[in-house]
C-alpha positions in Angstrom: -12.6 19.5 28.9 -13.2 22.0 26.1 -12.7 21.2 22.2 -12.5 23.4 20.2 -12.3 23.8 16.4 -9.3 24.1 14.2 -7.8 27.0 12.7 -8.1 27.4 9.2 -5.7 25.6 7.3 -7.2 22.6 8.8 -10.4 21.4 10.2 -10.9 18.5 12.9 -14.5 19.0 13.5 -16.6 16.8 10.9 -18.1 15.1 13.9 -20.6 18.0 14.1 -21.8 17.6 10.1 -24.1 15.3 10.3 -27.3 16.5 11.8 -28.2 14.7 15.3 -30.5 11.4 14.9 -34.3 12.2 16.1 -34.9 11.0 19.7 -38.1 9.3 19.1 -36.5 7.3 16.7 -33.4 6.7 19.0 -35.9 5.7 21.6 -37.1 2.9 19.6 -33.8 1.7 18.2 -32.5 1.3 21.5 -35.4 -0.8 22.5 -35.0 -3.0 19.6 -31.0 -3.1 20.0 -31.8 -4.5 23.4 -34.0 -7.6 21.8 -30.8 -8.3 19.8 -28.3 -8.8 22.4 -30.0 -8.2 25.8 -30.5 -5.2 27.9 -26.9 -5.5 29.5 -25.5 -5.4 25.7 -26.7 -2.2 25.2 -25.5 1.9 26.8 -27.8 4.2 26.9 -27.3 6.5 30.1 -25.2 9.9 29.7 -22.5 8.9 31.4 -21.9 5.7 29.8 -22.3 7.4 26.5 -19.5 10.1 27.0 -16.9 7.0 27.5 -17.2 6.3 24.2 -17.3 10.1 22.5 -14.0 9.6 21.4 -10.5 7.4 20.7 -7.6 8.2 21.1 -7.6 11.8 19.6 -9.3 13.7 22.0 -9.6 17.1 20.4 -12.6 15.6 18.5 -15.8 14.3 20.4 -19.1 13.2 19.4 -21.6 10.9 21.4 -23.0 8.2 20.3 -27.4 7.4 20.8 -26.3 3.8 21.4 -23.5 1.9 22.7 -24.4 -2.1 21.2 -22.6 -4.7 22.3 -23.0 -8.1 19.9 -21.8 -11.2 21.0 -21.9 -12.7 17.2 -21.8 -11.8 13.3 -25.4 -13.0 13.0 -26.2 -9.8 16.3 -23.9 -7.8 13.7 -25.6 -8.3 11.3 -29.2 -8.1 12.8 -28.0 -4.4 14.5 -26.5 -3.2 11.1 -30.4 -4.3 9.3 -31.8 -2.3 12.1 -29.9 0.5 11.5 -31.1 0.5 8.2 -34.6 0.1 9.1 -34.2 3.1 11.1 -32.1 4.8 8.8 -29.5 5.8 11.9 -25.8 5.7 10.8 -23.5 3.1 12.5 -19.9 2.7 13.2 -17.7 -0.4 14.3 -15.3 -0.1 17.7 -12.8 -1.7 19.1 -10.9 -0.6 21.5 -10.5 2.5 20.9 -7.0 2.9 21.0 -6.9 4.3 17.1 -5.1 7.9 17.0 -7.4 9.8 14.4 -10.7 9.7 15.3 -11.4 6.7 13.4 -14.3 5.3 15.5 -15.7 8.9 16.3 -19.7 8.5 15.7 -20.4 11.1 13.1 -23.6 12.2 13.6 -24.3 10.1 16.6 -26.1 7.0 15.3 -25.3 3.7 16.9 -21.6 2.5 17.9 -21.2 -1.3 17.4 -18.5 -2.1 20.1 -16.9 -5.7 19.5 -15.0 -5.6 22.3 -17.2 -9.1 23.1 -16.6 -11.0 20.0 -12.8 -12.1 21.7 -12.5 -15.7 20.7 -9.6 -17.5 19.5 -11.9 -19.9 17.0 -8.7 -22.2 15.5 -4.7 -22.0 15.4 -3.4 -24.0 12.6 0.2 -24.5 13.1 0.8 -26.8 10.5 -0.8 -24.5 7.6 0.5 -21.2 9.5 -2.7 -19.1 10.1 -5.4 -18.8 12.8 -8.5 -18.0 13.0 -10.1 -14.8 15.6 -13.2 -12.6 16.3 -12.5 -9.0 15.5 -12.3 -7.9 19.7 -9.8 -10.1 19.9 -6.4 -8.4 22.0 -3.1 -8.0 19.8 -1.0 -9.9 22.6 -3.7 -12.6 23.1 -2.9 -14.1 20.1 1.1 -14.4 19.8 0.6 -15.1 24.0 -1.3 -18.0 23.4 1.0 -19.2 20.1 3.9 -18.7 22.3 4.1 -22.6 23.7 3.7 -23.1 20.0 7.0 -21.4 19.2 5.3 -19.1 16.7 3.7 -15.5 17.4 1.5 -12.9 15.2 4.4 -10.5 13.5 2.1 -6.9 13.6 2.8 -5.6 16.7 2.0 -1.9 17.5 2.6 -0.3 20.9 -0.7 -0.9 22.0 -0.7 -4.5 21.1 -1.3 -4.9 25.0 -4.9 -3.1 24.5 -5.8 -3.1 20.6 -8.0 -5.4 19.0 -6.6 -7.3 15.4 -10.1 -5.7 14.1 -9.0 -2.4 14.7 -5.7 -3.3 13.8 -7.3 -4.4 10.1 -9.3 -1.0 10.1 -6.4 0.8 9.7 -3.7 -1.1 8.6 -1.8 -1.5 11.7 2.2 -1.3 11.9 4.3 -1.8 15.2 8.2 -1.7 15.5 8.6 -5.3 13.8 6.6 -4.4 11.0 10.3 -3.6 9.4 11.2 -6.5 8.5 8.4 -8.3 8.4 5.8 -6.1 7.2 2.1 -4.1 8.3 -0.8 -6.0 9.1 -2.0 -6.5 5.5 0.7 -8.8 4.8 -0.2 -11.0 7.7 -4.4 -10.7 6.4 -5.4 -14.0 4.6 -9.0 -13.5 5.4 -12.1 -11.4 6.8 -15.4 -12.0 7.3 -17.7 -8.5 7.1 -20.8 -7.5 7.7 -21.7 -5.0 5.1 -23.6 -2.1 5.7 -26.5 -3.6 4.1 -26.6 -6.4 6.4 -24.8 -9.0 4.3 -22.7 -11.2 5.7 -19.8 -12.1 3.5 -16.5 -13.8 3.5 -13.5 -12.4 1.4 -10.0 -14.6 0.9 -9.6 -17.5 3.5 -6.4 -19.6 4.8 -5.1 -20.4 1.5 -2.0 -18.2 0.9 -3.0 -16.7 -2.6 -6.9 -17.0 -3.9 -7.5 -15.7 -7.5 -9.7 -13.0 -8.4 -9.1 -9.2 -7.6 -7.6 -9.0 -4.1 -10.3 -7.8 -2.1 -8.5 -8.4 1.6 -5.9 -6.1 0.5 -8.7 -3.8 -0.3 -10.2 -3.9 2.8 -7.4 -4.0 5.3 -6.6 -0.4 6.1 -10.2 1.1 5.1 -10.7 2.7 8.3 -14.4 0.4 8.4 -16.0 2.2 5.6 -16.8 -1.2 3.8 -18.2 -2.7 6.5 -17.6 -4.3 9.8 -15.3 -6.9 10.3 -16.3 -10.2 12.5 -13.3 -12.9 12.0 -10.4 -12.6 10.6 -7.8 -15.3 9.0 -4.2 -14.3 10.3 -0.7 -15.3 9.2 1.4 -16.6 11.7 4.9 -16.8 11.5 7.3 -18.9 13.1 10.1 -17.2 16.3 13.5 -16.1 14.9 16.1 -19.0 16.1 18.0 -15.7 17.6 17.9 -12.4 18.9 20.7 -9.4 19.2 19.2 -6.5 20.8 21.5 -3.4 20.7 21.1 0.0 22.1 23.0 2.9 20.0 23.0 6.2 22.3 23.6 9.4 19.8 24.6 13.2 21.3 23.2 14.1 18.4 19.5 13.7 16.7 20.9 13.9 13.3 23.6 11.4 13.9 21.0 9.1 15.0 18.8 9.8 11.8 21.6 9.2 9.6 22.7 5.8 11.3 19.1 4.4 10.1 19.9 5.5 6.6 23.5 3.6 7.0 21.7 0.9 8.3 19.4 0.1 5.8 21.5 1.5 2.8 24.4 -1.3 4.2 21.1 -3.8 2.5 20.9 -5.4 6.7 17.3 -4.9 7.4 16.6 -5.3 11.7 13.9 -6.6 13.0 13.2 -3.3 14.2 14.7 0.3 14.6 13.1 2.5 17.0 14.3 6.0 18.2 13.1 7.9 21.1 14.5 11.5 21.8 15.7 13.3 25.6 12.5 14.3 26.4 10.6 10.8 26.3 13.6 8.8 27.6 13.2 11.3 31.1 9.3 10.4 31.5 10.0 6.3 30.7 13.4 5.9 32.9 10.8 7.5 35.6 8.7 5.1 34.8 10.7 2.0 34.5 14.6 2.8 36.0 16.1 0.8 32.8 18.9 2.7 33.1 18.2 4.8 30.2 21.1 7.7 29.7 19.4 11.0 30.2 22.3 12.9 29.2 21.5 11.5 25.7 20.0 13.3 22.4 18.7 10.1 21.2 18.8 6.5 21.6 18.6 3.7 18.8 16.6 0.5 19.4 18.5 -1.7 17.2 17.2 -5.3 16.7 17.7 -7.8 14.7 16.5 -11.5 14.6 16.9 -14.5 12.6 18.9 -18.4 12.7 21.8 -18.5 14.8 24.7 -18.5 12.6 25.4 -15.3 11.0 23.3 -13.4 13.6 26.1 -12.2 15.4 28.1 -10.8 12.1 24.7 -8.5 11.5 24.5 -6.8 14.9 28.6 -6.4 15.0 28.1 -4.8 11.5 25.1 -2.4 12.9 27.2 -1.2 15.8 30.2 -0.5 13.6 27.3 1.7 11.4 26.4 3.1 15.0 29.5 4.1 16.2 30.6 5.3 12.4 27.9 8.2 13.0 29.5 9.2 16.6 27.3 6.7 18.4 28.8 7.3 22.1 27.8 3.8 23.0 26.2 0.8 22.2 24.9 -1.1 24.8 23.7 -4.6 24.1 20.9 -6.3 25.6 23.0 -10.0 26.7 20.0 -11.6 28.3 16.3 -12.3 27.1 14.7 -10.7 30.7 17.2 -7.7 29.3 15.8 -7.6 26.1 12.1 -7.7 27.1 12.5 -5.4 29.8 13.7 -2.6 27.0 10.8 -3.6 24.7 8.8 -3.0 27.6 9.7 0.4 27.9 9.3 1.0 25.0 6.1 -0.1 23.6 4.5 1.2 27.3 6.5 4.8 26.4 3.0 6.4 25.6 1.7 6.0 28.9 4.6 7.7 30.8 4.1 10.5 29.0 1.6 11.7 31.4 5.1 12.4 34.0 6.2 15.1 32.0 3.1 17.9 33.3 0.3 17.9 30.6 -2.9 16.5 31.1 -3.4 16.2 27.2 -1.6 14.9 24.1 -1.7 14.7 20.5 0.3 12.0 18.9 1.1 12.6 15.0 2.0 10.0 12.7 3.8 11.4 9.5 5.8 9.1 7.0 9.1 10.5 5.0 11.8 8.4 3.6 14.2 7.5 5.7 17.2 9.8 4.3 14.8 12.6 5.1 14.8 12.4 8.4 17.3 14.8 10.1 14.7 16.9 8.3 11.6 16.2 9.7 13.2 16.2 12.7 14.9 20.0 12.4 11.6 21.0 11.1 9.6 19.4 14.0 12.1 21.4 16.5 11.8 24.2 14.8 7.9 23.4 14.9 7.7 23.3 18.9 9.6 26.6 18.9 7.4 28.1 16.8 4.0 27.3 18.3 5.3 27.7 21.3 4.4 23.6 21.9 6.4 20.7 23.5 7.0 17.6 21.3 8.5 14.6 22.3 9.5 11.6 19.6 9.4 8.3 19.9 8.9 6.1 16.8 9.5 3.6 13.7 12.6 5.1 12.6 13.6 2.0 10.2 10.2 2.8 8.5 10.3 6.5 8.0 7.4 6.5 10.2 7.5 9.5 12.8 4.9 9.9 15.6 6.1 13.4 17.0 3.4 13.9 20.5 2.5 17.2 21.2 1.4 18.0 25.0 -0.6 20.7 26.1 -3.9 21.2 28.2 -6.9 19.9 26.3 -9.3 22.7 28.4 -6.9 25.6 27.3 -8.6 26.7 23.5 -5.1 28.4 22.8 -2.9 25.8 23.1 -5.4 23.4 21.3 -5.2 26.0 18.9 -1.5 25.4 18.9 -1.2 22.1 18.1 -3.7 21.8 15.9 -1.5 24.3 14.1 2.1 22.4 14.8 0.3 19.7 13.5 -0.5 20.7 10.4 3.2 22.6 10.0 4.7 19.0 10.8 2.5 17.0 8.5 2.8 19.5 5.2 6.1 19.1 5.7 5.9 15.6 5.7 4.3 15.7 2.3 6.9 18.3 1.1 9.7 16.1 1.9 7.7 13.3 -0.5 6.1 11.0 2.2 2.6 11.3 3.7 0.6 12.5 6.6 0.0 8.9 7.7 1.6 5.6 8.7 -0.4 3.4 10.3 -3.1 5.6 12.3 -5.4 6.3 9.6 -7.3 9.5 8.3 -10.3 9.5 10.7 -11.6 12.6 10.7 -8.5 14.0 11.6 -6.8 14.0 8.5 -9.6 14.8 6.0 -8.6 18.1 4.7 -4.8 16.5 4.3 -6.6 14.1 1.6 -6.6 16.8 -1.2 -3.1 17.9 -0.9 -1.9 14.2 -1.4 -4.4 13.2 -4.1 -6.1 14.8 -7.4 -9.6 15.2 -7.4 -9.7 12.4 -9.6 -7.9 10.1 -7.1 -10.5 11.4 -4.8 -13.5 10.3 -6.7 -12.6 7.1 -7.8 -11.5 6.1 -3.9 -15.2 7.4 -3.0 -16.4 5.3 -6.2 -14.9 2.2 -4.2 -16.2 3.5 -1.0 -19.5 3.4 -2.6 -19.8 -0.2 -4.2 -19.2 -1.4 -0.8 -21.1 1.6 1.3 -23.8 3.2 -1.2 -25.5 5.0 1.4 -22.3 5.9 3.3 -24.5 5.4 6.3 -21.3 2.8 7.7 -18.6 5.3 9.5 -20.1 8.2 7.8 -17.8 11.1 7.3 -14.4 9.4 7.3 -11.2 9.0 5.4 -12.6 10.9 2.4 -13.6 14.4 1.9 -17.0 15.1 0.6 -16.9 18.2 -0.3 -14.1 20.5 -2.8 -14.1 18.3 -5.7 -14.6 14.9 -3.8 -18.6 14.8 -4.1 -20.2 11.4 -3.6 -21.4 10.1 -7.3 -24.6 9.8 -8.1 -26.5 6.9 -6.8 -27.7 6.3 -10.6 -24.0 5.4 -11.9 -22.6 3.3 -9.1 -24.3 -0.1 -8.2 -23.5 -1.6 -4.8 -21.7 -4.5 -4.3 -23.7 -7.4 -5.0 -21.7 -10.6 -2.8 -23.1 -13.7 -2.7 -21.8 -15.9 0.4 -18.7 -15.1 -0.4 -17.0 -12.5 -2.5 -13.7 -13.9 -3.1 -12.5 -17.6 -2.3 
């Protein structure tokens, strides 16, 4: 496959800024990597390598020297020393689900893959929290809390695949995350490595510590701080009931408009999810739920809570529906039913390969929710433009849009193309007062899009946090903040690093 760079209004190739890491060096860092965790801990060949040049978003590669595999904080911490000993950069992956080129190794260096650290260490039912490594699977958790008759509320559509460390990285969302909020509010705890080698605990399983509230801080900062080993997680208790509805629109904008009804009636749903013509095609393939293909739009309409009174809230959402020319609402009358729709929908991503294109993009824009009918004209009028097809499937009940655009990753014109609709798409996002991202992150995808939401003083004081925490910005170098265009990295001199004891916060 060919990448190629950006046009430009905006640039996705920081990967290549850094220069590459001297091989003699890398020779003997991979050497001493392997007395750390074991010669079968660590990638070195070519081909093992290029797995792990990119995430998710494909239009931006860089390889790795090293591929590490720890087994412990104390190996993570004992890699991360080494890389400062060898003055290599070093980033943190999980699975590598993330959408922005999040755990792309800038410069090469050595990826720290966690994907081993995937232990369940305590579930706490009584005080509501549990305890994991960082590798540990979304779904393992609320599978194995299931019996309990609780579950772990963040639940993105990967949940099947990505790891609650990545998910802390960048602040993760899912469809629930309406009603019950993003990852950070389901964060009691973390335990980091920092990228001086210090092993430090921040916040723990009491609900509210005092002090400044350095979880919140480092949930959703893409693992520029550090790298997170264990986490403490809020667990939260299953609704009583369910009412699952499915609202089918002829019309995109009388879908938009019955989430602003919804919410503006004060009912907030568990979750409200709309996906357009063009995915429903590719997952009725996929699945044969019966999906209408006729259909502009569908509405995933949940909502969830004690039995009485349930009932009056979905009758009062499909009266909203069918006020804005719903056609239908289907409901889902059985628990098998209603899984079997999740199902499609959270696996909607990976039927997306049955509509022709080897490659796709998916965006992730915020605007608020009255606004949008007109992200959604603009992102038609977008694929028009560029000559580029877009499908939608996303968190409509959070304003959060994830339009994917398909084309053929070897063909540099089309990559051209999106990288173009893309940026259309996302300016217009910030036009219409939102932002360029939900839950995915910046990466490096987004870097240039940092400046048009912030001042350069917004910028300078984020990299002054970045740098009490990451002074040498050797930990997931060249992400999330511009370094360059009035964002410069202050002067070693005037910012001290963070000196943590054990623990920074109880």
């Amino acid at each position: 496959m060919t990448t190629t760079s950006a046009p430009a209004t905006v640039s996705f190739n920081h990967a290549h800024d850094l220069p590459p890491v001297n091989p003699q060096i890398v020779g003997n860092l991979r050497n001493k990597l392997m007395e750390i965790v074991g010669r079968e801990g660590v990638l070195t060949s070519t081909a093992d390598l290029a797995v792990y040049e990119c995430d998710g978003f494909t239009i931006d590669k860089n390889r790795p020297d090293a591929v590490v595999f720890p087994t412990s904080a104390e190996q993570v911490v004992a890699i991360v020393k080494l890389c400062n000993l060898f003055d290599v950069p070093f980033v943190a992956r999980g699975a590598g689900t993330s959408l922005a080129g999040g755990c792309v190794p800038v410069g090469g260096g050595v990826m720290i893959g966690l994907s081993r650290m995937k232990k369940i260490l305590e579930v706490n039912v009584r005080d509501r929290y549990a305890i994991v490594e960082a590798g540990v699977v979304n779904v393992w958790l609320t599978n194995q809390l299931k019996p309990l008759g609780y579950h772990y509320a963040p639940d993105p559509s990967s949940q099947g695949a990505c790891t609650i460390g990545g998910n802390v990285a960048t602040n993760s969302g899912g469809p629930h995350t309406l009603k019950y909020g993003v990852t950070v509010n389901h964060i009691l705890g973390i335990e980091m490595v920092l990228p001086n080698g210090e092993l430090v605990t921040v916040g723990g399983p009491t609900e509210d510590g005092p002090g400044y509230d350095l979880t919140g801080t480092i949930v959703g900062s893409e693992g520029t701080f550090g790298i997170v080993t264990k986490v403490w997680v809020r667990i939260t208790r299953n609704p009583e009931a369910y009412r699952t509805l499915l609202g089918v629109f002829d019309s995109i904008d009388d879908c938009t408009n019955c989430i602003s009804d919804i919410i503006g009636a004060g009912i907030v749903p568990a979750a409200l999810e709309m996906l357009d013509k063009t995915i429903l095609g590719a997952i009725e393939a996929a699945f044969q739920f019966g999906f209408p293909l006729d259909a502009d739009a569908v509405l995933i309409m949940e909502v969830d809570g004690h039995a009485a009174g349930i009932q009056d809230e979905a009758d009062a959402i499909e009266a909203i529906a069918k006020r804005n020319n719903a056609r239908e609402v289907r409901k889902a009358n059985t628990d098998p039913e209603r899984m079997a729709l999740w199902k499609a929908r959270k696996q909607a991503f990976g039927t997306i390969g049955r509509l022709g294109y080897p490659s796709y993009c998916t965006q992730d824009g915020v605007v608020p929710r009255t606004k949008l009918p007109d992200i959604m004209r603009c992102i038609r009028a977008t694929s028009a433009k560029h000559g580029v097809a877009i499908c939608n499937v996303f968190h409509a009940g959070d304003g959060n849009i994830h339009p994917v655009l398909m084309f053929d990753e070897r063909d540099p014109k089309q990559v051209r193309a999106v990288l173009a609709a893309s940026t259309d798409i996302l300016e217009e996002c910030i036009r219409l007062g939102g932002s360029v991202t939900g839950e995915h992150g910046i990466g490096v995808e987004k870097l240039d899009f940092m400046a048009k939401l912030f001042t350069p003083d917004d910028l300078n004081f984020m990299v002054r946090l970045r740098t009490a925490f990451n002074p040498k910005n050797n930990c997931s170098p060249n992400k999330m903040l511009p370094t360059a265009g009035g964002c410069a990295e202050p002067q070693p001199s005037s910012i001290q690093p963070l000196k943590a004891g054990r623990r920074a916060a109880v």
